[in-house]
Short mmCIF file of the C-alpha atoms (twelve columns), coordinates in Angstrom:
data_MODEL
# 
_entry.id   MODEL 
# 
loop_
_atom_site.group_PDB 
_atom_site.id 
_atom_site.type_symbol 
_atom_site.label_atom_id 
_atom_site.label_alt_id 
_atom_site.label_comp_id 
_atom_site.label_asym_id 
_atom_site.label_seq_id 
_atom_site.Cartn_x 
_atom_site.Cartn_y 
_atom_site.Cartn_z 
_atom_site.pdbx_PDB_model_num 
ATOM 1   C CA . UNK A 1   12.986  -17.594 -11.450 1 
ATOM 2   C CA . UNK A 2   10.750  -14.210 -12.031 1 
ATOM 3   C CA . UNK A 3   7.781   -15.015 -14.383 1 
ATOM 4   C CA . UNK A 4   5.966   -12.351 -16.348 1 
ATOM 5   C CA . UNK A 5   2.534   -11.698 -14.648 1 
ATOM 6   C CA . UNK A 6   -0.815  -10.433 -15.502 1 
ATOM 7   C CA . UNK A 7   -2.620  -9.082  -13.027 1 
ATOM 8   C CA . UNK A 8   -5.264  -7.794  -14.720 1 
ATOM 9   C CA . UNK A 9   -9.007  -8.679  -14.246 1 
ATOM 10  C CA . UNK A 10  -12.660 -7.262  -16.150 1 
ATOM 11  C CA . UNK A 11  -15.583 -6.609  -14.146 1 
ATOM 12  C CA . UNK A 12  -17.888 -6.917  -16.746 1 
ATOM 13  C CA . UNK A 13  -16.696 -3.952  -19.663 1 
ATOM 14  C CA . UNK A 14  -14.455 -2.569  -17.092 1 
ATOM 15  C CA . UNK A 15  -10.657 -3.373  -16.999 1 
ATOM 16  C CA . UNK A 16  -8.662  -3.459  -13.876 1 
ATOM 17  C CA . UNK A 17  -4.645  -3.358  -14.066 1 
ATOM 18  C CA . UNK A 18  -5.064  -5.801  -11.195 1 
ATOM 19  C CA . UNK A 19  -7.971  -7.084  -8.469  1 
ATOM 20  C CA . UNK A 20  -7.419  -4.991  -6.112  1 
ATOM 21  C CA . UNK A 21  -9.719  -2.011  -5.016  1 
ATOM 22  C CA . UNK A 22  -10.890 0.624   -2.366  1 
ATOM 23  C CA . UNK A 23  -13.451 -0.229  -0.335  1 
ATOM 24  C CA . UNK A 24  -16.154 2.671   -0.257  1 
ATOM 25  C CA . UNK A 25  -16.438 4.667   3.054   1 
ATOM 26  C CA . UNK A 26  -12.919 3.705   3.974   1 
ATOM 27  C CA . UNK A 27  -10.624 5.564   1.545   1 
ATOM 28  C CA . UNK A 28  -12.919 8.785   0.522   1 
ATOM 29  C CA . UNK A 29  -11.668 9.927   -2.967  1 
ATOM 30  C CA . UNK A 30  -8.238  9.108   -2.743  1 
ATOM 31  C CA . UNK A 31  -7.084  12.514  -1.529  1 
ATOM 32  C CA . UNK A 32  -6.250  11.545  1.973   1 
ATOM 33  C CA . UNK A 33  -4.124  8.694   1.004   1 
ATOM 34  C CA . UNK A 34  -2.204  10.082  -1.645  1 
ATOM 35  C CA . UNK A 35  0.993   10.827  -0.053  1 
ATOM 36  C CA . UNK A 36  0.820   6.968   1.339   1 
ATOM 37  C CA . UNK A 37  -0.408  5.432   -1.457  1 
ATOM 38  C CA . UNK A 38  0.276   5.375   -5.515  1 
ATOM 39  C CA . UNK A 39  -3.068  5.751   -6.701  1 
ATOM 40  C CA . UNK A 40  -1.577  4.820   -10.202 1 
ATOM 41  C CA . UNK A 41  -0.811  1.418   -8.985  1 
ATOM 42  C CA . UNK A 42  -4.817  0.384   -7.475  1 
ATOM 43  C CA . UNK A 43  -6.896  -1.694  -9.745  1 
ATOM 44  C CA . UNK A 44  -10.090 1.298   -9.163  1 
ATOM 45  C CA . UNK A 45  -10.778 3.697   -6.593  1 
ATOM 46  C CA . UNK A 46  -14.245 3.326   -5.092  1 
ATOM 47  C CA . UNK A 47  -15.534 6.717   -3.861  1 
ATOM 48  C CA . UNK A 48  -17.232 7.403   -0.858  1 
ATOM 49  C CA . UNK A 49  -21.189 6.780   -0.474  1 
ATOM 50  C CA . UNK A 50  -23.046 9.969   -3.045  1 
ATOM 51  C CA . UNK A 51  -26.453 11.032  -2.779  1 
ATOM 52  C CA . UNK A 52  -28.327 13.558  -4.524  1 
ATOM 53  C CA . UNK A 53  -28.155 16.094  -1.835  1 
ATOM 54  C CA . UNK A 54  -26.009 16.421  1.154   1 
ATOM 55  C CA . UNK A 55  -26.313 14.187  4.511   1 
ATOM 56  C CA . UNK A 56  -25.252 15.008  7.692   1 
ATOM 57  C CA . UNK A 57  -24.734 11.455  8.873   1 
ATOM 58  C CA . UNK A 58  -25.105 10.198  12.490  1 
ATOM 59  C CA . UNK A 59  -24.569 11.504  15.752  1 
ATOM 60  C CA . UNK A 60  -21.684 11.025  17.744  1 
ATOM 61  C CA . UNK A 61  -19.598 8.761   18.613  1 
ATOM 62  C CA . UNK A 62  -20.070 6.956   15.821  1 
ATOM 63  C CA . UNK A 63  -17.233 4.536   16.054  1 
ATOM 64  C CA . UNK A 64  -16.347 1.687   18.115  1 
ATOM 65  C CA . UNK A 65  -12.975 -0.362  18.122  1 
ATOM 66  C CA . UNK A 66  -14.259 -4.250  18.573  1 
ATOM 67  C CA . UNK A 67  -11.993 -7.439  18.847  1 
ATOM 68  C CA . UNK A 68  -10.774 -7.607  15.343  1 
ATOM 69  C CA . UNK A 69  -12.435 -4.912  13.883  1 
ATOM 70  C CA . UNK A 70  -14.501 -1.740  14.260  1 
ATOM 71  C CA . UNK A 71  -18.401 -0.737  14.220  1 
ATOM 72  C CA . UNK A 72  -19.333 1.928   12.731  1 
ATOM 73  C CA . UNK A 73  -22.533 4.526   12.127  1 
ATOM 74  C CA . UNK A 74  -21.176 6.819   9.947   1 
ATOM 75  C CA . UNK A 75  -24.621 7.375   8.501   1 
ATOM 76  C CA . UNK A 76  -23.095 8.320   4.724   1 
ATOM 77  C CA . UNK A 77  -22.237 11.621  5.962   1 
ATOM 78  C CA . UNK A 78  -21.720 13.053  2.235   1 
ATOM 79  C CA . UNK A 79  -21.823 17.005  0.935   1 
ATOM 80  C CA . UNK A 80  -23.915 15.937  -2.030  1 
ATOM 81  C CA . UNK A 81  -23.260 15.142  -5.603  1 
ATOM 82  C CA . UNK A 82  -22.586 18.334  -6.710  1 
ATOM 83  C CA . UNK A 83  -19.859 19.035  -4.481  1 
ATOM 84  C CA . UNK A 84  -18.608 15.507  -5.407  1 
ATOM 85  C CA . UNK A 85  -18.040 17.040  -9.196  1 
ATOM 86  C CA . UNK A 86  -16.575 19.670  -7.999  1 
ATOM 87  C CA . UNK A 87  -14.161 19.001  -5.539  1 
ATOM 88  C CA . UNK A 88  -13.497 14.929  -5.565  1 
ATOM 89  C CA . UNK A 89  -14.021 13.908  -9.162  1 
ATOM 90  C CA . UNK A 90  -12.280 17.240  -10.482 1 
ATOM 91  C CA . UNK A 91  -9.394  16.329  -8.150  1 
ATOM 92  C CA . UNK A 92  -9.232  12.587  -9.210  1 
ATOM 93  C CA . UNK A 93  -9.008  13.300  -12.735 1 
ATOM 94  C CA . UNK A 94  -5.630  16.039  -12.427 1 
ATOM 95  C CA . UNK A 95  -3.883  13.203  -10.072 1 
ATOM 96  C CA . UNK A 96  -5.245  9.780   -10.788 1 
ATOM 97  C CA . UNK A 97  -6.356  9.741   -14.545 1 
ATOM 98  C CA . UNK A 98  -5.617  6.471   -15.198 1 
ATOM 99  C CA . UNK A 99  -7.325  4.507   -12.003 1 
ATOM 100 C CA . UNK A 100 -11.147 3.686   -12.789 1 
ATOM 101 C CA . UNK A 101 -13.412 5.559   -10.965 1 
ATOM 102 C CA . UNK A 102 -15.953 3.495   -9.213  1 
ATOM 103 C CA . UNK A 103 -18.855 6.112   -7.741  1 
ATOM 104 C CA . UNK A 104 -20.733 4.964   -4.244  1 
ATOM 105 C CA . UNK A 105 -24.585 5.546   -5.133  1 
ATOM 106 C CA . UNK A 106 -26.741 6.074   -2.002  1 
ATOM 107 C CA . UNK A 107 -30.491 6.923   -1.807  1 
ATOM 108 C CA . UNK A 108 -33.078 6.863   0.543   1 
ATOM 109 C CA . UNK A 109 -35.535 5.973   -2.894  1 
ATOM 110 C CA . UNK A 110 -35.260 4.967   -6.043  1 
ATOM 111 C CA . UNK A 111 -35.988 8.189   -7.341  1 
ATOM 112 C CA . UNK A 112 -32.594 9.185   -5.170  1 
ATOM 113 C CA . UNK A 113 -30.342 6.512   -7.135  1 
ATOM 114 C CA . UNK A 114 -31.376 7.888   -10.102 1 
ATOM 115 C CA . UNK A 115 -30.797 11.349  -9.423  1 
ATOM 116 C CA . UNK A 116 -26.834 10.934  -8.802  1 
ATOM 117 C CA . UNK A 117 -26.376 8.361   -11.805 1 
ATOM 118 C CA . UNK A 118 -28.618 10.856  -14.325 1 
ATOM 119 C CA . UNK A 119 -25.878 13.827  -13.094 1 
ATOM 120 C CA . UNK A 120 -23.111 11.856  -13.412 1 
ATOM 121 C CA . UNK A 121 -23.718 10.639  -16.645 1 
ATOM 122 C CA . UNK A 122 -21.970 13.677  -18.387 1 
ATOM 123 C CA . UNK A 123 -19.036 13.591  -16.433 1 
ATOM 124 C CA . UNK A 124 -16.271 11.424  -18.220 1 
ATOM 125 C CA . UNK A 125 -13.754 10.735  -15.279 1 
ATOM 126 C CA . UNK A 126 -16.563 8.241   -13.922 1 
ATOM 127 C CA . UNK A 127 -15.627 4.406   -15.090 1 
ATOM 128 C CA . UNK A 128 -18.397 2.395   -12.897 1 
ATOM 129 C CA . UNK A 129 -20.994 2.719   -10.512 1 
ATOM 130 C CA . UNK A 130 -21.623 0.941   -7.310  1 
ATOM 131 C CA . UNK A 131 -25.180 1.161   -6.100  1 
ATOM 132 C CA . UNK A 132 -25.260 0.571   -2.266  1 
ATOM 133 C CA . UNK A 133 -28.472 -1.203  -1.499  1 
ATOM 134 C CA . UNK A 134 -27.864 -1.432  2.004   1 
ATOM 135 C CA . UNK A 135 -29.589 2.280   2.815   1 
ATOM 136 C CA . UNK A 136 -32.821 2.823   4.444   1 
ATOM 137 C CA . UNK A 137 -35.502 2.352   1.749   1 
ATOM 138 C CA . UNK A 138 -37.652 5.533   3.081   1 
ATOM 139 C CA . UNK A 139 -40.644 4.446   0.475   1 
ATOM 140 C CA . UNK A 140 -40.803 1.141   2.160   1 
ATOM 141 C CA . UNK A 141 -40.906 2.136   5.573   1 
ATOM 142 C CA . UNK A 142 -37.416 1.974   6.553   1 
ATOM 143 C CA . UNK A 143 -36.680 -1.430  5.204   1 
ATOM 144 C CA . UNK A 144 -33.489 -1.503  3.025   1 
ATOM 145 C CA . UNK A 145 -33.579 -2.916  -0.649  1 
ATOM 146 C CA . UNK A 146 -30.671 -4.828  0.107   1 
ATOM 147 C CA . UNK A 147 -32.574 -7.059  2.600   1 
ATOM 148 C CA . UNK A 148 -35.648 -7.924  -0.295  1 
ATOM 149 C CA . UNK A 149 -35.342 -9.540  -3.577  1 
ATOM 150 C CA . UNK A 150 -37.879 -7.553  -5.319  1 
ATOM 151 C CA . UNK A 151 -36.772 -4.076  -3.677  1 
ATOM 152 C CA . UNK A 152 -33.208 -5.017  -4.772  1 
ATOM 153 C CA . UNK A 153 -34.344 -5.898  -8.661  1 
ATOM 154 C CA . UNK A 154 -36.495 -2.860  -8.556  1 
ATOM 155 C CA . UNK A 155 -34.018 0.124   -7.116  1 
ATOM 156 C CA . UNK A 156 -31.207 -1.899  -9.990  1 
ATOM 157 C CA . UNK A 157 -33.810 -1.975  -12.879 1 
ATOM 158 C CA . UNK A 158 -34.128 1.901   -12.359 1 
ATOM 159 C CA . UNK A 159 -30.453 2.557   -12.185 1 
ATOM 160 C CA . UNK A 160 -29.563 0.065   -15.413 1 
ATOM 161 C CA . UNK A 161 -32.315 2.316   -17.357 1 
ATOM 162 C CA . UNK A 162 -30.290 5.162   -16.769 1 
ATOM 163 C CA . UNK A 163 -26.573 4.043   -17.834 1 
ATOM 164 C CA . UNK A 164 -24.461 2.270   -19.947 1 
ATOM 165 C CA . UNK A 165 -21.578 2.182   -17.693 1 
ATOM 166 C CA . UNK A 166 -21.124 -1.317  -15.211 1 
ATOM 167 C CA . UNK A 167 -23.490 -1.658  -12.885 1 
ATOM 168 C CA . UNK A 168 -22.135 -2.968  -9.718  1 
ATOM 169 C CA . UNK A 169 -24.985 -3.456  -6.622  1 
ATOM 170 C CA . UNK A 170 -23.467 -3.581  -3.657  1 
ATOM 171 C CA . UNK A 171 -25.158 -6.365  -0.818  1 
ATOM 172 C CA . UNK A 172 -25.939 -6.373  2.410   1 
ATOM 173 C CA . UNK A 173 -24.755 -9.688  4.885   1 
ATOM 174 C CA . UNK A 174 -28.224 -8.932  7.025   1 
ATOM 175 C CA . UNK A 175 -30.010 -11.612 5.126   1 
ATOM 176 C CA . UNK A 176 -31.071 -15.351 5.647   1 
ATOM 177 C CA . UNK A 177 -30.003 -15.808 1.603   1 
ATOM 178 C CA . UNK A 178 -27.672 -13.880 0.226   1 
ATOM 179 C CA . UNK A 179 -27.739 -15.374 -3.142  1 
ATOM 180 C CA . UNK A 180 -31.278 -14.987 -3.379  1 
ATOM 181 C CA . UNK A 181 -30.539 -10.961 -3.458  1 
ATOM 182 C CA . UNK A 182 -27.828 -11.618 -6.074  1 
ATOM 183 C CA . UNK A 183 -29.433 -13.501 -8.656  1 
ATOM 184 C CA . UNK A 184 -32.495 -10.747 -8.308  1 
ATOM 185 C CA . UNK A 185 -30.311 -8.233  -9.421  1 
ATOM 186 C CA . UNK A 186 -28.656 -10.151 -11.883 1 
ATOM 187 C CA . UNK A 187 -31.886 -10.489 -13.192 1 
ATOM 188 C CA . UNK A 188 -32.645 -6.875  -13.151 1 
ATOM 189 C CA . UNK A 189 -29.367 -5.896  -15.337 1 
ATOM 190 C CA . UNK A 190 -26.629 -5.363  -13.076 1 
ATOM 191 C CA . UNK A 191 -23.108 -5.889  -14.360 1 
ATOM 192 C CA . UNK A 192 -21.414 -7.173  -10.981 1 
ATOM 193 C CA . UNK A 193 -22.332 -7.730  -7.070  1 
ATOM 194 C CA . UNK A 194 -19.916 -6.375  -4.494  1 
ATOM 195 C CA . UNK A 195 -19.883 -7.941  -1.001  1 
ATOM 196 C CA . UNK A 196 -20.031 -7.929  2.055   1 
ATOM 197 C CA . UNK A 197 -21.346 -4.645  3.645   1 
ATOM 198 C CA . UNK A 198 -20.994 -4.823  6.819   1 
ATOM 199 C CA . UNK A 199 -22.865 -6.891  9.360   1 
ATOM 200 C CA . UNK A 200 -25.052 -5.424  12.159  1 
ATOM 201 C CA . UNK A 201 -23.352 -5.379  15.259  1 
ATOM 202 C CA . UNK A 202 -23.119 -3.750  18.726  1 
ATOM 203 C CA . UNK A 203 -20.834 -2.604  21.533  1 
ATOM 204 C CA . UNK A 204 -21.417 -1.923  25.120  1 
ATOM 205 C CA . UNK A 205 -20.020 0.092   27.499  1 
ATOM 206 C CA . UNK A 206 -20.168 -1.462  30.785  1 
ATOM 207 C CA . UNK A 207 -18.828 0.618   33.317  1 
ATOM 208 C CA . UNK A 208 -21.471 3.320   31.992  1 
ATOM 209 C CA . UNK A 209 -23.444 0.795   31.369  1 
ATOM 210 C CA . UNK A 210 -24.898 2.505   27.689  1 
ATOM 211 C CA . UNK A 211 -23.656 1.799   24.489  1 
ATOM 212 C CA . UNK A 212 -21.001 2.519   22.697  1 
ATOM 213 C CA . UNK A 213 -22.448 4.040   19.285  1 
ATOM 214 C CA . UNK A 214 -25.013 7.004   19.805  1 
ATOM 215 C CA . UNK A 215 -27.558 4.931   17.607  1 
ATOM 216 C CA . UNK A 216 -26.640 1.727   19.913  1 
ATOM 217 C CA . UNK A 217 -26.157 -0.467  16.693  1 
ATOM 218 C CA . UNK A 218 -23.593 -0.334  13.930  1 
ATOM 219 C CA . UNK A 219 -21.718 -2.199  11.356  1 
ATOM 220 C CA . UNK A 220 -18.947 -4.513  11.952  1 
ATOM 221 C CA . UNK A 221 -16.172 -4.895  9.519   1 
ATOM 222 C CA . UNK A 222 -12.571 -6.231  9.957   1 
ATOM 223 C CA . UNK A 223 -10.907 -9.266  10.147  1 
ATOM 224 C CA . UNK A 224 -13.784 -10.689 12.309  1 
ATOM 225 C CA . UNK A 225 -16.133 -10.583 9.172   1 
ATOM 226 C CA . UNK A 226 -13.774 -12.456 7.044   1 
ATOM 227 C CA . UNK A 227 -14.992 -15.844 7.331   1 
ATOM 228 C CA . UNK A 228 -18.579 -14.661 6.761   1 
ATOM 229 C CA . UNK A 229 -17.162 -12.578 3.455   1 
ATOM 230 C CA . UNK A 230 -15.664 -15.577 2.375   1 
ATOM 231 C CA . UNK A 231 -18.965 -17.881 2.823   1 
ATOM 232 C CA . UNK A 232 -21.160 -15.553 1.315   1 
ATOM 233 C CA . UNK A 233 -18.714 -14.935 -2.017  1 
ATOM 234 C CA . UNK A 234 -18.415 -18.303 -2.469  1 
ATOM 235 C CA . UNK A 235 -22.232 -18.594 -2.499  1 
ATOM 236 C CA . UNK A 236 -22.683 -16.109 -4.407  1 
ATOM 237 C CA . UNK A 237 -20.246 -16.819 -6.768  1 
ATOM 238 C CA . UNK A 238 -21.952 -19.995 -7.591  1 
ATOM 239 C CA . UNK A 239 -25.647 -18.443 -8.090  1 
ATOM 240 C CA . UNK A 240 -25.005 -15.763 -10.457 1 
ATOM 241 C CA . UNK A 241 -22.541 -15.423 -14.050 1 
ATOM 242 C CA . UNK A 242 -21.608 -11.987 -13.435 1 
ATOM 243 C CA . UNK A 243 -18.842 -10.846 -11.863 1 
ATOM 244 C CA . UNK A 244 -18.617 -10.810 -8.197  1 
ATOM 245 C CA . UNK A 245 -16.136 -8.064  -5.589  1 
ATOM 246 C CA . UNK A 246 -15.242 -9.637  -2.041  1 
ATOM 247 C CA . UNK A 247 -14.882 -7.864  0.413   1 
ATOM 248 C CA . UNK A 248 -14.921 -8.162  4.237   1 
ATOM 249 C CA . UNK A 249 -11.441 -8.480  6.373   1 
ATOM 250 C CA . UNK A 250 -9.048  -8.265  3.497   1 
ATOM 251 C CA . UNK A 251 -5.852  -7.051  5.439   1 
ATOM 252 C CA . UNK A 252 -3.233  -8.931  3.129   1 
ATOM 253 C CA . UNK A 253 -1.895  -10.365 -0.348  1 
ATOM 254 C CA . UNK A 254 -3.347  -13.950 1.287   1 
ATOM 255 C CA . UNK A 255 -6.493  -12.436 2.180   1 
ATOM 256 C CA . UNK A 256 -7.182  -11.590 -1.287  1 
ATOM 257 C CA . UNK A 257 -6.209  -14.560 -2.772  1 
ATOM 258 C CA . UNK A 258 -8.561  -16.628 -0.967  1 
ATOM 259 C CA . UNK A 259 -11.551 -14.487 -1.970  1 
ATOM 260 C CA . UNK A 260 -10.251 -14.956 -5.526  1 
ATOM 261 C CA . UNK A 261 -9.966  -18.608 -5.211  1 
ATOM 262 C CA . UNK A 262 -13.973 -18.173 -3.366  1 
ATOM 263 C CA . UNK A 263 -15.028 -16.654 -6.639  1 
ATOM 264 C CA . UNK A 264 -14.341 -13.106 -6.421  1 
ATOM 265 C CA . UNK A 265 -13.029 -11.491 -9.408  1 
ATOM 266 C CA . UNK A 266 -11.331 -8.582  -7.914  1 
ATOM 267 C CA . UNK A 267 -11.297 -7.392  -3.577  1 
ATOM 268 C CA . UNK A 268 -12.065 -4.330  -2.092  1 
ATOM 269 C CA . UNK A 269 -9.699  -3.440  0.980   1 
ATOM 270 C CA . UNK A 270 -11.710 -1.519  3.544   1 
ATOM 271 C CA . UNK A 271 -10.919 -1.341  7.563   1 
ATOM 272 C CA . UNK A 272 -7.304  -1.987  6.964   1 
ATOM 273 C CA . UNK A 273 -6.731  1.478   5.246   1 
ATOM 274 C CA . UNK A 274 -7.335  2.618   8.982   1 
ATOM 275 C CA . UNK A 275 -4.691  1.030   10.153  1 
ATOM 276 C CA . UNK A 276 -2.011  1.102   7.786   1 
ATOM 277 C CA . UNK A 277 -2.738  3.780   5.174   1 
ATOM 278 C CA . UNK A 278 -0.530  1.516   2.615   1 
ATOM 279 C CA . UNK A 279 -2.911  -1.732  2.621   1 
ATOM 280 C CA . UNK A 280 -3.429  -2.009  -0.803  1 
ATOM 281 C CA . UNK A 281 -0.342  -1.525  -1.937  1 
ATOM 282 C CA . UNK A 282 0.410   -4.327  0.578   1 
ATOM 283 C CA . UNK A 283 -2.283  -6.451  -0.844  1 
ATOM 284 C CA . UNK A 284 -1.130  -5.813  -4.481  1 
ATOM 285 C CA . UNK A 285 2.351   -6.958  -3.533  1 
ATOM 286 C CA . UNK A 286 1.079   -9.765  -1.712  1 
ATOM 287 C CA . UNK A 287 -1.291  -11.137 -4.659  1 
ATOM 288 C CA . UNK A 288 1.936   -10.824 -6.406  1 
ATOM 289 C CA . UNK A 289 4.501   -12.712 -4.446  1 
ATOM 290 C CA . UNK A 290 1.675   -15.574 -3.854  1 
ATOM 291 C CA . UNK A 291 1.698   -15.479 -7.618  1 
ATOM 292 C CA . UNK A 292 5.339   -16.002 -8.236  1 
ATOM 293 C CA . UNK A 293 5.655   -18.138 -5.417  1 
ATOM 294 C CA . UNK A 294 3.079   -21.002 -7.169  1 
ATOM 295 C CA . UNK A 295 4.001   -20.085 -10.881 1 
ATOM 296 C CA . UNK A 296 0.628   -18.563 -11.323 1 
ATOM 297 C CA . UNK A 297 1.261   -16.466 -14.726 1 
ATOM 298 C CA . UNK A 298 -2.367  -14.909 -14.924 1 
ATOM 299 C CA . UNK A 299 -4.311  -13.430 -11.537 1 
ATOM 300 C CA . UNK A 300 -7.369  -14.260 -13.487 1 
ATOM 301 C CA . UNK A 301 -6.750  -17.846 -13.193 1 
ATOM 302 C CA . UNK A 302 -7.192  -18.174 -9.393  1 
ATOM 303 C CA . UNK A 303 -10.795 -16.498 -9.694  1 
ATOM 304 C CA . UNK A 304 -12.959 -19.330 -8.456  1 
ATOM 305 C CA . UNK A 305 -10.111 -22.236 -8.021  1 
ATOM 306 C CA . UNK A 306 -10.755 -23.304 -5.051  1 
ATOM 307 C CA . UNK A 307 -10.600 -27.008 -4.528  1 
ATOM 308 C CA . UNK A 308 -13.958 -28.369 -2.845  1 
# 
């Protein structure tokens, strides 16, 4: 017997038609997927990283397939914010007007943040922003915000200044206490956490006998993370009240559920766009047969039901 569902969630003044999103870096603006994928249909697309100015990312290769996953160095290769405006957010507003539009924020300062937030402020087909903490803080000598409490509550005070819109600060896993970070930027005014980045990883080649990634390290994502996503959420989950995105290995309907039964209030599907350009309508589907299948009438209810 068919049920009538509601898959909708809020992360915090923001309304999703249902949990599941994009994960930034892994779907750019939507464009690419668009004959694959019914944008109409995805809860919010999460853009690509967006800095002030453009960045040529790393050097090549810059990829690495791993057991279960990939690494990657990408580096936030980006043409800049204006070129975002023109091209990315003038495209998803003609073919995806009603999807929220989640913008990637990275900076190499706070001043950077700032910068794309302050220019995007006038542009109305922005819903949300996602501050990435996990860059290179260049004013603190390479260390990243996302790896300090006060660093993280300062780079998120700055941005919350700025807007009205939800604040979402994106964490990195490269931390002894994850829910340390998030209940700094709590604190500081942010809306909603999203995690995990990705973890710091590496690859070797040895019949050259180098490494596989020209900057030797990357970040791991994929399945592999999964059961570190899932930890940290459900940590995470239980330090803060705001809303909290999981992310990390999400590859199906069951996936998601169990970061919504962790705590999550919506998932971000990342690596497995790679592989199957149709993931989250996969996911979406899946969320939704799990739902029918244990007479679960509202996807809201399984946020945080797990049973410990």
């Amino acid at each position: 017997m068919s049920i009538n569902l509601d898959l909708s969630v809020s992360i915090g003044a923001l309304d999703l038609r249902n949990p599941v999103v994009t994960a930034s870096g892994t779907f750019a603006s939507g464009r690419e997927f668009a004959d694959f994928v019914d944008l109409s249909r995805l809860g919010a697309i999460v853009t690509k990283g967006v800095s002030a100015t453009p960045w040529a990312g790393n050097a090549s290769p810059r990829i690495a397939e791993t057991s279960s996953g990939m690494l990657n160095s990408i580096g936030l290769q980006n043409p800049g914010v204006e070129a975002f405006v023109a091209k990315d957010l003038a495209w998803l507003a003609e073919n995806a007007p009603t999807t929220p539009v989640i913008v990637n924020v990275s900076g190499h300062s706070t001043a950077e943040y700032v910068s794309v937030i302050e220019r995007l402020e006038s542009e109305p087909g922005v819903s949300a922003y996602e501050v990435n903490i996990s860059c290179p803080n260049v004013d603190a000598g390479g260390m990243a915000f996302g790896t300090d409490c006060a660093a993280a509550a300062t780079v998120t005070a700055a941005c919350r200044a700025v807007t009205d819109r939800t604040l979402i600060v994106k964490l990195s896993p490269n931390v002894t206490d994850i829910a340390s970070i998030a209940a700094s930027v709590e604190s500081a005014g942010a809306d909603a956490v999203s995690l995990i980045n990705t973890l710091l990883g590496m690859a070797i080649d040895a019949e050259k006998r180098r490494p596989m990634l020209a900057r030797t390290v990357g970040g791991l994502s994929g399945p592999a993370v999964k059961p570190v996503a899932l930890r940290m959420v459900w940590q995470v989950a239980q330090a803060v009240q705001i809303p909290v995105i999981g992310m990390g290995g999400v590859t199906t309907g069951t996936d998601a559920v169990e970061f919504l039964l962790a705590g999550a209030s919506a998932v971000a599907v990342g690596t497995a766009n790679f592989v199957d350009p149709t993931a989250t309508m996969r996911v979406i589907d899946g969320i939704t047969e799990y739902c029918h299948r244990h007479g679960v009438t509202r996807a809201a209810d399984l946020i945080g039901a797990l049973e410990v």
